[in-house]
Each structure stands twice: as structure tokens, then as C-alpha cells.
Rosetta silent file (secondary structure, phi, psi, omega in degrees, C-alpha in Angstrom):
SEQUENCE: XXXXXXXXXXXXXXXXXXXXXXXXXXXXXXXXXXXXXXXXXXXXXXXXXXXXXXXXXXXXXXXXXXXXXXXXXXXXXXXXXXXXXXXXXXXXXXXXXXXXXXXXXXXXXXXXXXXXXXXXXXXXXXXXXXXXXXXXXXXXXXXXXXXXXXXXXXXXXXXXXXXXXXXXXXXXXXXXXXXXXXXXXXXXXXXXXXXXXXXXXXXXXXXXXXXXXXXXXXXXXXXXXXXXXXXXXXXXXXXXXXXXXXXXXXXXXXXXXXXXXXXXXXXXXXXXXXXXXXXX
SCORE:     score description
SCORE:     0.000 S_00000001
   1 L     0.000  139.601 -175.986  -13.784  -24.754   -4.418 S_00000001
   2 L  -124.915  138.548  170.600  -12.182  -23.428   -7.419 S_00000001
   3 E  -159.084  167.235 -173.292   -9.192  -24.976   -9.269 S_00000001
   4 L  -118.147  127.357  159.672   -7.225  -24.526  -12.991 S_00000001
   5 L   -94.388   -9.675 -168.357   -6.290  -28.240  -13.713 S_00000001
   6 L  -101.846   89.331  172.508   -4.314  -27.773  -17.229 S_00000001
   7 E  -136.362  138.765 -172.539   -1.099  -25.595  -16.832 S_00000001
   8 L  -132.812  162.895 -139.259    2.332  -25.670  -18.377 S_00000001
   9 L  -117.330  176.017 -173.558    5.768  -24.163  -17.196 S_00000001
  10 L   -83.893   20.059 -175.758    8.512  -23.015  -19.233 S_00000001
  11 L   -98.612   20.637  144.377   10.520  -26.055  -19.643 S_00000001
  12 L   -84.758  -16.048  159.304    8.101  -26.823  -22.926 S_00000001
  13 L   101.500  -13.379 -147.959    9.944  -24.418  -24.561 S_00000001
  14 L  -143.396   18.426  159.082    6.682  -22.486  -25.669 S_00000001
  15 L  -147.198  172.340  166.471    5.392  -20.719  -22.320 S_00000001
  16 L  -132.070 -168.131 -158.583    6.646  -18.550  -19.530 S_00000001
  17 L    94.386  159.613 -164.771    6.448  -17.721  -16.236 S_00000001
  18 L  -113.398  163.774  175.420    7.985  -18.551  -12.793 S_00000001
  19 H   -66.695  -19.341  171.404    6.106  -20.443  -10.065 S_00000001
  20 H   -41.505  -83.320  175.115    6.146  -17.049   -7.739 S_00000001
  21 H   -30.422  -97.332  177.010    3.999  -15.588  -10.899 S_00000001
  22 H   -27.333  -75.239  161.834    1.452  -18.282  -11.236 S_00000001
  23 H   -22.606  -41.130  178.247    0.758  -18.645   -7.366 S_00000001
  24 H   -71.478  -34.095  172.749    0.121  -14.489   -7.500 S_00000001
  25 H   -50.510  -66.599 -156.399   -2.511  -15.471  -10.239 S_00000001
  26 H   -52.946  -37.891 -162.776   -3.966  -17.954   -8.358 S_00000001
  27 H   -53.477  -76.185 -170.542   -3.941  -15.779   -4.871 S_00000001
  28 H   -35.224  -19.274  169.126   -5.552  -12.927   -7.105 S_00000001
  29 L  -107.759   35.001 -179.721   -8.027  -15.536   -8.220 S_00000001
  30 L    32.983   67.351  160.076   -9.116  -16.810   -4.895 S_00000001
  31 L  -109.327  149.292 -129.048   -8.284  -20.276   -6.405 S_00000001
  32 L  -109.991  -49.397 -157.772   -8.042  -23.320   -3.950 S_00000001
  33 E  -145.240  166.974 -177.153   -5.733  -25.912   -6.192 S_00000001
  34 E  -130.800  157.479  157.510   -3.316  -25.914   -9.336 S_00000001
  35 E  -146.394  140.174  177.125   -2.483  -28.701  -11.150 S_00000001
  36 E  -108.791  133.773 -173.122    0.958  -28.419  -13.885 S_00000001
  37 E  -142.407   52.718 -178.877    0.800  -30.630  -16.661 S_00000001
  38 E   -54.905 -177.866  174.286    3.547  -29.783  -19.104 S_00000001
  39 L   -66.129  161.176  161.679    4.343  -31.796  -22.280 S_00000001
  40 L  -124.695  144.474  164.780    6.442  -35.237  -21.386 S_00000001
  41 L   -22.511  130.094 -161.940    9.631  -36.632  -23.213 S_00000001
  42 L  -135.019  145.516 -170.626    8.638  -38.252  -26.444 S_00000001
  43 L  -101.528  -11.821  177.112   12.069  -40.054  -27.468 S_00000001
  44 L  -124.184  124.107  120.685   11.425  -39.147  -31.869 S_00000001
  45 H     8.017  -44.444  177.263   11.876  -36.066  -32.753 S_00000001
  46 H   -65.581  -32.750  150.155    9.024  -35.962  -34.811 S_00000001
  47 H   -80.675   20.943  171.268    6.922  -35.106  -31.549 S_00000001
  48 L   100.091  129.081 -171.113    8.499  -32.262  -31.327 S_00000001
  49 L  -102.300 -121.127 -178.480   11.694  -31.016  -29.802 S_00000001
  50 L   -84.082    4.638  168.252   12.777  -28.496  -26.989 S_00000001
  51 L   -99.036   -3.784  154.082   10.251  -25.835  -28.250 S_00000001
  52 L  -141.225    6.694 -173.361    7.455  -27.941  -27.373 S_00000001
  53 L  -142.776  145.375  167.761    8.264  -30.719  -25.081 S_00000001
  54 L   -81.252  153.665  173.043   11.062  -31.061  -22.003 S_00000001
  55 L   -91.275 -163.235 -163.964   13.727  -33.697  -22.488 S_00000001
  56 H   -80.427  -35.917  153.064   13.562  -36.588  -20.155 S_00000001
  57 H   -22.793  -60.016  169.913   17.033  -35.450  -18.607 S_00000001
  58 H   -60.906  -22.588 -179.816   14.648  -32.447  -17.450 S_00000001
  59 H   -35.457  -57.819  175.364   11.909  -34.569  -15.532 S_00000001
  60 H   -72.812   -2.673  174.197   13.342  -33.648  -12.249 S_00000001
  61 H   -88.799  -40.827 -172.556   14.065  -29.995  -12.915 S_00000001
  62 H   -64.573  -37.806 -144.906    9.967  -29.841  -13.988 S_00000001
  63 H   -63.299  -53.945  161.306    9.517  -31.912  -10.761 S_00000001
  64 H   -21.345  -56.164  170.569   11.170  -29.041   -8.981 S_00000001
  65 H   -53.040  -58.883  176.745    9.168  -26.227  -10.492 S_00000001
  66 H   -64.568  -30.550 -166.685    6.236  -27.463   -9.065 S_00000001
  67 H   -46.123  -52.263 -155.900    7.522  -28.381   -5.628 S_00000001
  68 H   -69.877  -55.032 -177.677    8.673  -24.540   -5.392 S_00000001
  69 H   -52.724  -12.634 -142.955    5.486  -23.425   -6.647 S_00000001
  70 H  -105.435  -44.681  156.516    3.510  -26.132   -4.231 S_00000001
  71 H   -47.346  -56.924 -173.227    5.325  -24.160   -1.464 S_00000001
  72 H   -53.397  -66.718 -165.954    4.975  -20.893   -2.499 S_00000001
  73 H   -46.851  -29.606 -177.587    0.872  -21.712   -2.754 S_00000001
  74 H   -36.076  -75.347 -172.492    0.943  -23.619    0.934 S_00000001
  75 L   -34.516   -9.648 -176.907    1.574  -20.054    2.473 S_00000001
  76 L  -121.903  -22.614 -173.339   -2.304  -18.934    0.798 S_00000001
  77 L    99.120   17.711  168.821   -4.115  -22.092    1.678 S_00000001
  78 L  -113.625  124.498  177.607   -3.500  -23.084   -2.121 S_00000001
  79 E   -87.405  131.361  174.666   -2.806  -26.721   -3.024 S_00000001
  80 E   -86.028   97.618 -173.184   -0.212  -27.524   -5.920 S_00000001
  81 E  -127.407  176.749 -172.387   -0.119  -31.088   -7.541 S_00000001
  82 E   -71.365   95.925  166.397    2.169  -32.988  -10.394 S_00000001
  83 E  -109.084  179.653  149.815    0.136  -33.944  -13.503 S_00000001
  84 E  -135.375 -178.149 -153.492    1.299  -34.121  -16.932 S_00000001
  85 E  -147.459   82.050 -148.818    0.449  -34.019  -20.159 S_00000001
  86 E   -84.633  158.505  167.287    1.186  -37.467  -21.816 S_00000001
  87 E  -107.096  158.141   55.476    0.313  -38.475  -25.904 S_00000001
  88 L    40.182   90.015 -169.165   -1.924  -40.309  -28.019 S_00000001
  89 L  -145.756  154.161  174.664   -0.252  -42.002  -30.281 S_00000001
  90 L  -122.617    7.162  139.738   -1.644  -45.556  -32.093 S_00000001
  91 L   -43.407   40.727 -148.431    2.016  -46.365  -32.571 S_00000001
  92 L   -44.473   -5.006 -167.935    2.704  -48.807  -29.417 S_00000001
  93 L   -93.346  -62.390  170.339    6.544  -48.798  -30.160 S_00000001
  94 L   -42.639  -24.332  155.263    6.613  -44.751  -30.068 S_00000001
  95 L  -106.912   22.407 -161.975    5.426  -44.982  -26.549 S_00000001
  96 L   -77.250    2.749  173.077    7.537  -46.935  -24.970 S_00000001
  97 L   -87.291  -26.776 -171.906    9.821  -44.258  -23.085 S_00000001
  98 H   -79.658  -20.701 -161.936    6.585  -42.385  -22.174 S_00000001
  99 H  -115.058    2.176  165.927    4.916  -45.085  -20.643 S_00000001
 100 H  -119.181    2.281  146.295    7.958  -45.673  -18.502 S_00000001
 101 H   -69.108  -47.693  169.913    8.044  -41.977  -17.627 S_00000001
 102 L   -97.297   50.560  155.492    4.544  -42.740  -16.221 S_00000001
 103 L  -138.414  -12.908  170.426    5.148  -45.671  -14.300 S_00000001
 104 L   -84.465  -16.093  155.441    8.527  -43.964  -12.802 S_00000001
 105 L  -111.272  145.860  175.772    6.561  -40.780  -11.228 S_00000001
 106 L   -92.537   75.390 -168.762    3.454  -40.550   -9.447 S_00000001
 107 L   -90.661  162.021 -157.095    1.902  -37.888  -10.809 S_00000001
 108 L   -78.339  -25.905 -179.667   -1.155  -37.152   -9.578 S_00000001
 109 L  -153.493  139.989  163.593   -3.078  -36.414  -13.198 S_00000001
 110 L  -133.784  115.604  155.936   -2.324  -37.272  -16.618 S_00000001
 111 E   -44.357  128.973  165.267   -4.065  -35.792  -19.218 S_00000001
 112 E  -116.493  145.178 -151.052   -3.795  -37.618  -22.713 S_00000001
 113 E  -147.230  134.722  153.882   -3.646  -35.263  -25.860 S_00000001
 114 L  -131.918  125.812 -168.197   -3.366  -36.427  -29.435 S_00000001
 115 L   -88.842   88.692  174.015   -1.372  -33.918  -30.976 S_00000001
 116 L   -91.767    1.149  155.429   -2.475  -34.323  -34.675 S_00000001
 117 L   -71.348  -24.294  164.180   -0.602  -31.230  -35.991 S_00000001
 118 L   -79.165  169.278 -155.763    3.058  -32.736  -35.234 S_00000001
 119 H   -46.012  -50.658 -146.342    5.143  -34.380  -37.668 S_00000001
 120 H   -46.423  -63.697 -155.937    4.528  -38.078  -35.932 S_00000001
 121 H   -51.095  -86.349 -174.439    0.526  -38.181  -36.353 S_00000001
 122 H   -11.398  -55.687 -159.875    0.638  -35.903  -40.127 S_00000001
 123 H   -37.954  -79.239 -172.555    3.551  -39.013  -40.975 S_00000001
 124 H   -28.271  -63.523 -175.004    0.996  -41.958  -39.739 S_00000001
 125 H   -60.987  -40.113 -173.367   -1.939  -40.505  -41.571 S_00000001
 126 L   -89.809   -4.474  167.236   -0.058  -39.924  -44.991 S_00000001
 127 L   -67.174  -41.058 -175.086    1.824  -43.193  -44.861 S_00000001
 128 L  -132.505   68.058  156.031   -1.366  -44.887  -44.994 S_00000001
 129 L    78.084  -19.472 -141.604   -3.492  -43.085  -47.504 S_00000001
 130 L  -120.677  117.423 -151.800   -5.644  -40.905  -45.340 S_00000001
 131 L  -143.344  -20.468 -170.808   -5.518  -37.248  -47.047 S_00000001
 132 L  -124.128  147.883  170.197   -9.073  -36.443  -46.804 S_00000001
 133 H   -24.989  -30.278  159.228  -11.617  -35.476  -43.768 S_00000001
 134 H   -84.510   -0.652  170.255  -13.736  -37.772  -44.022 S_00000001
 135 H  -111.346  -36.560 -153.400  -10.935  -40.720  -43.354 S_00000001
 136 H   -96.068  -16.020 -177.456   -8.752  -38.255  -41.073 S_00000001
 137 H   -78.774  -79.171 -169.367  -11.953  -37.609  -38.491 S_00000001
 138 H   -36.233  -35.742 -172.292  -13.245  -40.785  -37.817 S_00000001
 139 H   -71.309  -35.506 -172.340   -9.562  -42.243  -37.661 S_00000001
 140 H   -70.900  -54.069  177.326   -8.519  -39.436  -34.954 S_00000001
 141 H   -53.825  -27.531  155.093  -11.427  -40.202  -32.774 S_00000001
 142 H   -50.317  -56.199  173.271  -10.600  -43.845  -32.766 S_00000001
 143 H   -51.117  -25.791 -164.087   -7.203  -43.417  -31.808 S_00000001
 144 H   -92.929  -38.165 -174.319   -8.702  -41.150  -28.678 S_00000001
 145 H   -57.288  -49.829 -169.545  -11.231  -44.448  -28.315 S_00000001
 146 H   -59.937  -52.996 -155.157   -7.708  -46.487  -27.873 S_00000001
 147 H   -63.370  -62.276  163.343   -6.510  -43.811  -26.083 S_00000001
 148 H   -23.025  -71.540 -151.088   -9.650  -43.819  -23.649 S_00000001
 149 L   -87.464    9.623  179.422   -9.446  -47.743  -22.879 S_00000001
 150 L   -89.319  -11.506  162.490   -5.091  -48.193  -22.310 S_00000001
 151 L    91.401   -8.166 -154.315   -5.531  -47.347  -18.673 S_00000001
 152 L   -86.054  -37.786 -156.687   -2.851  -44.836  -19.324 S_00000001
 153 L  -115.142  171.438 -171.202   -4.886  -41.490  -18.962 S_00000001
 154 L  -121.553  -45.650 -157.328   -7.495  -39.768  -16.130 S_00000001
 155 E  -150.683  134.337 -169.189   -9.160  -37.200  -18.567 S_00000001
 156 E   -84.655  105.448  126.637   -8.972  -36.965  -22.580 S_00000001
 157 L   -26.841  121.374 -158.660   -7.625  -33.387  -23.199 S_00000001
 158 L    10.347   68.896 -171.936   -8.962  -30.730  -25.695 S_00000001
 159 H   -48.982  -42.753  169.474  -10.758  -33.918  -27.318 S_00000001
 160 H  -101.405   32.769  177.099  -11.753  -32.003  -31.039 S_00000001
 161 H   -59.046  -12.098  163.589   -8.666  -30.016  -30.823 S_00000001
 162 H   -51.677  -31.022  163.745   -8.458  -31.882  -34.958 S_00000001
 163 H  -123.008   49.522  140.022  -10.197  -28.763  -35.995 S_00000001
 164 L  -118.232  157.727  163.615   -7.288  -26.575  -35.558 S_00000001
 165 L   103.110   21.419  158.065   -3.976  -26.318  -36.906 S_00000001
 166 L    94.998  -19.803  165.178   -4.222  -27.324  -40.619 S_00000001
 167 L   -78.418  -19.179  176.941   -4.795  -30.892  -40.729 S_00000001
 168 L   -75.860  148.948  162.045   -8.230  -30.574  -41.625 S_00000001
 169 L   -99.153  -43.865 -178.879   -9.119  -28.753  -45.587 S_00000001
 170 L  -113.765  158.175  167.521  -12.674  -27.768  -44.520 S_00000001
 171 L   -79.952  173.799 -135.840  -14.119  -26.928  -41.447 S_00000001
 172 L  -107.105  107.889 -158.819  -14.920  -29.244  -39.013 S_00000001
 173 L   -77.879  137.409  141.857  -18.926  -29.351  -38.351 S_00000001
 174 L   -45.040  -63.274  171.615  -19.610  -31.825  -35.533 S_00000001
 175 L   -29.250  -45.336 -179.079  -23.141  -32.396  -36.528 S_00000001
 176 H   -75.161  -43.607  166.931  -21.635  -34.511  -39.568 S_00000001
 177 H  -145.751  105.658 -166.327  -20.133  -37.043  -37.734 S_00000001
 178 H   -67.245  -40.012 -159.658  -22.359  -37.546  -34.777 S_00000001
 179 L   -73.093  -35.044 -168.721  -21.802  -41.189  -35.178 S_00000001
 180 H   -74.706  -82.741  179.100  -17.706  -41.418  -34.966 S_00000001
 181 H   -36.124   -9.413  168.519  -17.842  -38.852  -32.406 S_00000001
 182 H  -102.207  -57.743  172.725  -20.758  -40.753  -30.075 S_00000001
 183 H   -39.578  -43.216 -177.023  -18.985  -43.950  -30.594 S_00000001
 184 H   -45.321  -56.963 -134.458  -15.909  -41.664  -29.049 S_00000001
 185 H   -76.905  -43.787 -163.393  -18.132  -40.410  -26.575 S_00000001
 186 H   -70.452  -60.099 -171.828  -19.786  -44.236  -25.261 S_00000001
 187 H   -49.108  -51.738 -174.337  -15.964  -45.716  -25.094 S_00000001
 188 H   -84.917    8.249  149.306  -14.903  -43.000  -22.699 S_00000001
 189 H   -54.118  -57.716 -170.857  -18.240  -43.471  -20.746 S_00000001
 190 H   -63.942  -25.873  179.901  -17.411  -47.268  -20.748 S_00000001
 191 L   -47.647  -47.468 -177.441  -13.979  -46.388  -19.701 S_00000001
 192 L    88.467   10.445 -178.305  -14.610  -44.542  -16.912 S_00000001
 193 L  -115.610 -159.258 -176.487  -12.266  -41.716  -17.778 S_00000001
 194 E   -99.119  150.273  127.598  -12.896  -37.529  -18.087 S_00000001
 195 E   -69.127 -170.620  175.461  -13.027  -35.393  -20.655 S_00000001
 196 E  -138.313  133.424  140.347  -11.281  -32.035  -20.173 S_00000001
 197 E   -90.580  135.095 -166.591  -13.097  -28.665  -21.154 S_00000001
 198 E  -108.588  151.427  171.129  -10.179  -26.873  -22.220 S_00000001
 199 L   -75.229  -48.421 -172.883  -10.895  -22.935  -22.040 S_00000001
 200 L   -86.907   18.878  159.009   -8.124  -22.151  -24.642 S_00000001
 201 L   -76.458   -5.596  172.696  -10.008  -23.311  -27.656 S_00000001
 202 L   -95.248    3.137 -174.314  -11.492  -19.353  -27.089 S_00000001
 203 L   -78.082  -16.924 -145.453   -8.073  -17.889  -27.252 S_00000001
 204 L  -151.887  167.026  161.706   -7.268  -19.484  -30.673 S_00000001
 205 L    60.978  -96.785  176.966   -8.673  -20.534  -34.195 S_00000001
 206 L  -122.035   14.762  123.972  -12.158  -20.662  -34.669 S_00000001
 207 L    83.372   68.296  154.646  -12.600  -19.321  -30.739 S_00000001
 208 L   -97.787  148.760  175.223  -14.800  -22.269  -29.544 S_00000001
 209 L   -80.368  148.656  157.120  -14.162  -24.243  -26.022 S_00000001
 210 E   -70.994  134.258   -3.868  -13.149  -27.881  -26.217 S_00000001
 211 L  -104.832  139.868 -164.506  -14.788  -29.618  -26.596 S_00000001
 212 L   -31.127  144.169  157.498  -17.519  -27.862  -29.302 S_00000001
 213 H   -26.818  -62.555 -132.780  -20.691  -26.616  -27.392 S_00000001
 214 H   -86.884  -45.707 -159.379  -22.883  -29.438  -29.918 S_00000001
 215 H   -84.166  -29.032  178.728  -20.126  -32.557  -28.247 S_00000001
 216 H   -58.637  -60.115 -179.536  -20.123  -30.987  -25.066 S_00000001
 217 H   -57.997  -28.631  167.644  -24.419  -31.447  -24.867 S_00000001
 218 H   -99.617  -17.496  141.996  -23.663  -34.933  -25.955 S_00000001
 219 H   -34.423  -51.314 -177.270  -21.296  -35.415  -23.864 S_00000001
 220 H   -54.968  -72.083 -168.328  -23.758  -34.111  -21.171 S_00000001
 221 L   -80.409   44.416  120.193  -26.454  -36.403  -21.530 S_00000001
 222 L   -88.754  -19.930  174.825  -24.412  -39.233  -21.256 S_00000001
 223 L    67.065   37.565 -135.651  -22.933  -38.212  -18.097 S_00000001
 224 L  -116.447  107.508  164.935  -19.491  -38.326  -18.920 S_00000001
 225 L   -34.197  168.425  156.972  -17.504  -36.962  -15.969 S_00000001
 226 E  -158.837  147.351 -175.994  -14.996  -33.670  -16.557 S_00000001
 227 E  -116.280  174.804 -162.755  -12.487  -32.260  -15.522 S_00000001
 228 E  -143.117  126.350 -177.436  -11.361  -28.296  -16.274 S_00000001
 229 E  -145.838  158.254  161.546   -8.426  -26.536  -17.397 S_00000001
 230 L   -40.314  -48.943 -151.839   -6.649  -23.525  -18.957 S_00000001
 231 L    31.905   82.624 -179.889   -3.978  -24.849  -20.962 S_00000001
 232 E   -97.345  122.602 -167.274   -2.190  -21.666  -19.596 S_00000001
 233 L  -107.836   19.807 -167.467    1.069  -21.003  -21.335 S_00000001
 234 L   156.141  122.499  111.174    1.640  -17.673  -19.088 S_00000001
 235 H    32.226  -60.471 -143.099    0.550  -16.917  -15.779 S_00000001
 236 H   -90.920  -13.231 -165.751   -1.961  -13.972  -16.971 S_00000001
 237 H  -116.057  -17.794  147.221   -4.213  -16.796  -18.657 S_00000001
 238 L     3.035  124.909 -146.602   -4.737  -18.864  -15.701 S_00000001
 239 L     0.731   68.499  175.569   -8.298  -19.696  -15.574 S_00000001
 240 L   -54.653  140.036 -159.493   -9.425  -17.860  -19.118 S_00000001
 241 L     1.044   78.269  151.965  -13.135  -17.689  -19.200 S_00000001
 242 L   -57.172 -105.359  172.037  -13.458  -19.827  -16.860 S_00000001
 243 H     4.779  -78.165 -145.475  -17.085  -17.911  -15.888 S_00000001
 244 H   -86.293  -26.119  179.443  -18.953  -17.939  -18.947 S_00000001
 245 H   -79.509  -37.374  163.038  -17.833  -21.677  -19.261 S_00000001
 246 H   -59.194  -45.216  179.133  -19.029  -22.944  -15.954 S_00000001
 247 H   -75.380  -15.261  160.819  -21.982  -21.195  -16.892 S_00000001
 248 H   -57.712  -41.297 -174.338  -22.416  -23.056  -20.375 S_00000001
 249 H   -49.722  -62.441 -179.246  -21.486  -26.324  -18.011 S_00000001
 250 H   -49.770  -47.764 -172.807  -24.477  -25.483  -15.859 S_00000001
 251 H   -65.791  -31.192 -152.959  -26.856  -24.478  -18.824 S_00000001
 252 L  -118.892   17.786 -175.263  -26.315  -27.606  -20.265 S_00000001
 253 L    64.517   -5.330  150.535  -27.023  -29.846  -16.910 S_00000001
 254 L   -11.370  109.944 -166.182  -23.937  -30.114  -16.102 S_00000001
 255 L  -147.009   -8.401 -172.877  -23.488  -30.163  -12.017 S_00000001
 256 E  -135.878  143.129  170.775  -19.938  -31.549  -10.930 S_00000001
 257 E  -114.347  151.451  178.515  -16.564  -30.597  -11.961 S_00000001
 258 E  -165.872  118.779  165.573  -13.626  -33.022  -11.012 S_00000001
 259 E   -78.617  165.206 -177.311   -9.875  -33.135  -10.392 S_00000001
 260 E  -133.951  139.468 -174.622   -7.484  -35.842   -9.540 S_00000001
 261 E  -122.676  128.147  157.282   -5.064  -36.423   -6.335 S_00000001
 262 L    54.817   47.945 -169.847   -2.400  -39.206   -6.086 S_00000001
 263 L    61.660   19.657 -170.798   -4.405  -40.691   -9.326 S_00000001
 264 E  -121.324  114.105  177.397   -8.087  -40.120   -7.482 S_00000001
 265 E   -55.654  164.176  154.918  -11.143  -38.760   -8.958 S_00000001
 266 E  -138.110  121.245 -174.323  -12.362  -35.921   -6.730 S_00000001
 267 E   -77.512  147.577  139.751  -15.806  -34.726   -7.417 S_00000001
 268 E  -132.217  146.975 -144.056  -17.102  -30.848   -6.900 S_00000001
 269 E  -107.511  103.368 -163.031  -20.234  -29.869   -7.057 S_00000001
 270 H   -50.602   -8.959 -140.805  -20.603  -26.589   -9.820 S_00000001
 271 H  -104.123   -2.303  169.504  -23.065  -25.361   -7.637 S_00000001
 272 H  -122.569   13.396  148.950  -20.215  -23.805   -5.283 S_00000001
 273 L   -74.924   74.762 -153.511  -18.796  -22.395   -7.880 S_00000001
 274 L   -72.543  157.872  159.176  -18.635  -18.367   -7.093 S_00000001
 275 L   -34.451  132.779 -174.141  -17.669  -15.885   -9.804 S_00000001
 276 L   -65.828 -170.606  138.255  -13.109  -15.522  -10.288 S_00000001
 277 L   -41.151  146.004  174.023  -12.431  -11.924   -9.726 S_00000001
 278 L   -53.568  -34.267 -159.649  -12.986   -9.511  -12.674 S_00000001
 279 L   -89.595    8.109  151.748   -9.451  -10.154  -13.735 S_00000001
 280 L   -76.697    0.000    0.000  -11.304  -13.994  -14.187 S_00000001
């Protein structure tokens, strides 16, 4: 079984493609399941507005998108399902419309992402002092620790995605802090929830996968389920090295991959994982 769990449609303002277009991806990539997980309605402005997030007014137009896509894929033997792609925030006031967006749909996976390149997070950190790397790392992986144990999320999403986009001044070594970053790693162990390897840290930046190779191995030996995604922002990027990353999964003792239904882990076993297509 093959599946892309991280994909988002064009009502974030910042990808395209129609569900017709995705589904032709998928066919071409003999893939089994989809999962769409756009940004959700953030009520300040400061998380960004219609070029990166839908407003809440839209929830049922995204709902739509998949359904038609969920259709299209029936007709191949390909299953479609609703996730999103909820925040991270350590601001409990700032989530209260979001957390009543995910208790009014049942989406099947929600990915949690702390965005630390928008305004809100940048605010939070300079409001209270925290200007240099060694106070902004340790502080982001706590909030993802928080994040981890609110019950809110199924899989932690591009988890060191902090060293792109500018908040950081130097770049951001793993090896140095092993300890903030293990501590990370036993609270989502204790938790019970996934990580996500996201594919499109090789697309971008310093063109490593999320989570770093060095977090990933610690990650490993800890045994800390995952789940696997794209983050495809266009149809054409649908499972982006995928290949060379299962086989880094594998290399690294890896052996199960794992999606979620109706809110339900579902384990697969890497070891039935054939090669995409060249066009994979």
C-alpha cells in the first residue's frame, strides 16, 4: 500500500490544482489513499490571511473539494480522506475558534504545525525577550512538547521546520541541542502521537527531509511511530522523493509507516512498499 498523507488545495491561497489533477497524479502513481490537509481558520490575522489559510466561511467549500476528489479517486480503487492541518500555538486564547473547528468536523487526520515564521509566533517570541537561538530552539520544541500532550493532534508535522524561514541567525545543527530535542522526542513517545516525515524539506532551504536525518535516527530508536507526507502545493509534487526517503526510513530501522481513518492509527508495514513510477 502506498499513500501521500500531507496535501493542500487551493483554498490556502498559496497552491493549485483541481481534484481531477491530483487523482491523475495519484492514478499515475499507483497510489492506494490521499489524505488533504489544508491550513484551518485562525481568527488573528497575524496567522496569516487568505494567501495562506481558508476563512472559516470556506470550511464547507474545502469539505467539498475533497468529496469531489474522494469520488473522482473511488472510480481507480483510490481512497480520499479529510485531514487538516491545525496550529501550534502556546497562546490558549488564540485557539479557541480552531479548536472548535476541530470538534465541529470529523476529520479523519490532523496534523499540528507550529508555524514559527508568521507574525503570531515572531510577536510571542519578541514580546518576551527571546532574540537569540539558543532561547528561540529550546522554546519552539517545548511548545511542540505542549503541542504533543493537548490531545488535539495525530502526528507533529515538519517537526524542525525552525530551521527555515529566517527566524533562526545561524544555522541550525541538531547535534547541539540533543537534549531539548530528545526531551521533544520522549514527550511525543509518552504521548502516543506521530511524527510526520515531510518530503518537502528537499524542495526548499537547506534541502534536508523533516525531520533532519541526525532527529530522524533518534527518533528511530525510540520507536516513535510516523506518518508520511508531501506537503504538495500542486499536483506534480505529490509524493516528492518519496523513494529515496522510504529508503533512508528503512536504512535507519525503520519498518512501518502509518496513516489515520475516522481519527485511527493504521499501521503499514515499509516492507510492501514497491518503487512510485519514475515520475515518483
Amino acid at each position: 500500500m502506498r499513500f501521500d498523507c500531507h496535501m493542500h488545495t487551493p483554498l490556502c491561497g498559496h497552491a493549485r490544482g483541481t481534484p481531477q489533477e491530483f487523482i491523475d497524479q495519484a492514478v499515475q502513481k499507483q497510489l492506494n489513499l490521499l489524505t488533504f490537509t489544508c491550513h484551518i481558520p485562525m481568527e488573528n490575522r497575524k496567522f496569516g490571511g487568505s494567501n495562506i489559510r481558508m476563512g472559516r466561511d470556506q470550511l464547507g467549500e474545502y469539505i467539498a473539494w475533497v468529496d469531489q476528489a474522494r469520488e473522482l479517486g473511488a472510480a481507480h480503487g483510490i481512497k480520499v480522506l479529510t485531514g487538516i492541518e491545525a496550529e501550534v500555538f502556546p497562546d490558549a486564547k488564540e485557539m479557541k475558534l480552531m479548536d472548535e473547528t476541530l470538534h465541529a468536523y470529523p476529520f479523519d487526520f490532523v496534523l499540528g504545525s507550529l508555524h514559527h515564521h508568521l507574525h503570531a509566533y515572531r510577536e510571542w517570541l519578541s514580546d518576551r525577550g527571546k532574540k537569540h537561538d539558543e532561547e528561540i530552539i529550546p522554546t519552539y520544541f517545548a511548545h511542540l512538547s505542549i503541542g504533543a500532550l493537548s490531545g488535539r493532534y495525530h502526528s507533529l508535522s515538519h517537526p524542525d521546520v525552525i530551521r527555515l524561514y529566517g527566524t533562526l541567525k545561524d544555522a541550525f545543527l541538531p547535534q547541539i541541542y540533543e537534549k531539548d530535542i530528545r526531551q521533544f522526542l520522549e514527550t511525543v513517545k509518552r504521548a502516543g502521537v506521530c511524527l510526520e516525515v515531510n518530503t518537502s524539506g528537499l524542495i526548499k532551504g537547506d534541502y534536508v527531509v523533516h525531520p533532519d536525518p541526525v532527529i530522524l535516527s533518534w527518533a528511530a530508536e525510540m520507536d516513535i511511530p510516523f506518518t508520511l507526507g508531501s506537503d504538495s502545493h500542486a499536483p506534480e509534487q505529490l509524493t516528492q522523493h518519496f523513494d529515496e526517503i522510504v529508503e533512508l526510513l528503512q536504512a535507519k530501522g525503520i519498518h512501518h509507516l502509518n496513516y489515520f481513518e475516522k481519527g485511527e492509527r493504521v499501521s503499514v508495514p515499509l516492507e510492501s512498499w514497491t518503487p512510485l513510477s519514475p515520475a515518483g
